[in-house]
N, C-alpha and C positions, 0 to 999 in steps of 0.2 A: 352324886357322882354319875349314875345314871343319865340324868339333866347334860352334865357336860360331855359325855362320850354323844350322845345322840345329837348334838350343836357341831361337833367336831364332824363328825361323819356327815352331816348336812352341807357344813362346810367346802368339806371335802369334795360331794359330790357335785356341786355349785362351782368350784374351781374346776374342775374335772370336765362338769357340761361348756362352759365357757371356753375354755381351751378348746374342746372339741368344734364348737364353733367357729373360732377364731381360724383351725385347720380349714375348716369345711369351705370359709370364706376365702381362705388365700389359695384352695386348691380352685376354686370357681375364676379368681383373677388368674391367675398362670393359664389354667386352659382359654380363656377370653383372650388373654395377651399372645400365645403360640399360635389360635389359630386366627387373629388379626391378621400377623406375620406371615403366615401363612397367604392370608387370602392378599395380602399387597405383594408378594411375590408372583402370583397366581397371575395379579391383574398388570405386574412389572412385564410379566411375559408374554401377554396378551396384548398390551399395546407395541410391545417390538415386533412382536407377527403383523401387527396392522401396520405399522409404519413402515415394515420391509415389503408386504403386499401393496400399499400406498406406490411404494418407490416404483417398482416391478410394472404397477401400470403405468405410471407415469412414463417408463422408458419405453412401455410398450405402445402409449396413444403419442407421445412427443418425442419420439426418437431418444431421449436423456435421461438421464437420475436428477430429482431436484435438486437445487441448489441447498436448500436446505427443507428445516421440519415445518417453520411457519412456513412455507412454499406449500407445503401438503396440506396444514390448514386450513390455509384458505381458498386452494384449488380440490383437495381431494377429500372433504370431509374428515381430516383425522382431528380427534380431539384430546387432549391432554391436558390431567388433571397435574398442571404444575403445582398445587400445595404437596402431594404426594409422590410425582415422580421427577426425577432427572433425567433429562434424553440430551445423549452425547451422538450429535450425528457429525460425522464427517467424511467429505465425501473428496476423491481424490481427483478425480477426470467426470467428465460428463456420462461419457461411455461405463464407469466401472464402479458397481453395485457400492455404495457407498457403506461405512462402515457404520452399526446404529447398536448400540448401549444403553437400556434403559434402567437407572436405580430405584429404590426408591428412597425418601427424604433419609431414614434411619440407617441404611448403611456406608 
């Protein structure tokens, strides 16, 4: 009887460790996945600063807002990672700061 209480309790504590594991694991994913999230928001809003600084010189060395974002590519050095974001530029008049949006691919 002995024999079986101490197999049990071994058991137990083996089910117990493993669990605790399995938490430890999935609490390490969630933090990895928030501050993924995190950092593509970060870089969401770091290329709309550049591409509204983009715009801003451009009106300031050519008189105008570009026409569009490939304009700024391949005149003003911006660069965008379209696997990860979306850039909504639209621009209304030549003269008037053009409206820019950037997502990224998840929301």
């Amino acid at each position: 009887m002995l024999k079986r209480k101490k197999g049990i309790k071994e058991t137990l504590g083996f089910m117990t460790s493993i669990a605790a594991f399995i938490c430890v694991i999935g609490l390490f994913i969630g933090g990895t996945v928030f501050f993924s999230q995190k950092a593509d928001a970060r870089g969401a809003d770091t290329l709309r600063d550049a591409i509204r600084r983009a715009s801003v010189q451009c009106y300031a060395i050519e008189g105008r807002y570009p026409p569009s974002v490939e304009y700024l590519e391949e005149n003003y050095g911006i660069q965008i990672d379209r696997d990860r974001y979306n850039v909504f530029y639209s621009g209304f008049a030549s003269n008037i700061m053009p409206d820019i949006t950037v997502n990224t691919h998840e929301q």
